[in-house]
N, C-alpha and C positions, 0 to 999 in steps of 0.2 A: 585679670589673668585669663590668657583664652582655655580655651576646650584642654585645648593640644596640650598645653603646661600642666593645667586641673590633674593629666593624665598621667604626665610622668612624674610631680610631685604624691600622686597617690600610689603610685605602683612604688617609686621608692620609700614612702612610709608603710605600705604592706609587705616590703622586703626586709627589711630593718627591723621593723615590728618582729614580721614572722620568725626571723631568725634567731634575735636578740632579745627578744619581749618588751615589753615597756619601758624598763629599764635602761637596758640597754640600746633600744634607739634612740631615747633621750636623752644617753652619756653620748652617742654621736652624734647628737645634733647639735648639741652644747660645744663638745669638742672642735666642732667645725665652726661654729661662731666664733669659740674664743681664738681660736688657732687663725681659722682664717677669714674674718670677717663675713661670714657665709651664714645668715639668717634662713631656716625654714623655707620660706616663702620666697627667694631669690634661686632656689636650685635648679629650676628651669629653664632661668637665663644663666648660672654659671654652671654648665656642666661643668666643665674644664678642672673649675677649682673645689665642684664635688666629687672630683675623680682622683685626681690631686690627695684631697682628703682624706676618700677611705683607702687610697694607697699605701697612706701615712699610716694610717690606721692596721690596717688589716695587712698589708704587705701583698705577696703576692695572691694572698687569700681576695683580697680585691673582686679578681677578676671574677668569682664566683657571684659575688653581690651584684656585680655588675651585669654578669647573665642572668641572671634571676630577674633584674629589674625591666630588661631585653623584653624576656618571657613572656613577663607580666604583662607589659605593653603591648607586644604582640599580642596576646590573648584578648587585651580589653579591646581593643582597634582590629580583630581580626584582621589582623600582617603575616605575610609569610615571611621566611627569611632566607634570603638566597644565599645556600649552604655554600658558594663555591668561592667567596671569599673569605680570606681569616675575619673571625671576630674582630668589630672594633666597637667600642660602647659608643664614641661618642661622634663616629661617623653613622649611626644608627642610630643616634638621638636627633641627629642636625638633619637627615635625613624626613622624619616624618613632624620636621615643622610646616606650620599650616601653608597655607592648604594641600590636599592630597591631591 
């Protein structure tokens, strides 16, 4: 797994975590295995179908987890984010694949 994945699979278990507690991120990670063959360790190559997921999941609440995980990333990669176009999670995920 490179750097770049190590990164967004930790930021989105620190958003999960943080929000959910332990519990609860590991009814969603369960959920998304059983629901959509989406192991842990694969969400870094399947955005798509963890986005898919907590949509399923969360509904339009989604998008919140999804910025958080943004954030996160941003922060650990010191990234800015160029305010001028609408959010998108996963054109911002595909964006800071390696290298920079």
């Amino acid at each position: 797994m490179t750097t770049r994945a190590k990164d967004k699979l930790q930021a989105i278990d620190e958003v999960l975590y943080g929000i959910l507690g332990k519990t609860g991120g590991d009814a969603v990670y369960h959920y998304l295995e059983r629901n959509y063959s989406l192991r842990k360790g694969e969400l870094p190559e399947r955005l798509e179908t963890f986005a898919l997921g907590i949509e399923a999941t969360f509904g339009s609440s989604a998008l919140i987890i999804e910025k958080l995980v943004v954030k996160k990333i941003q922060s650990r990669l010191a990234l800015t984010h160029e305010g001028e176009k609408p959010f998108n999670f996963l054109d911002f995920m595909k964006k800071i694949q390696e290298p920079i």
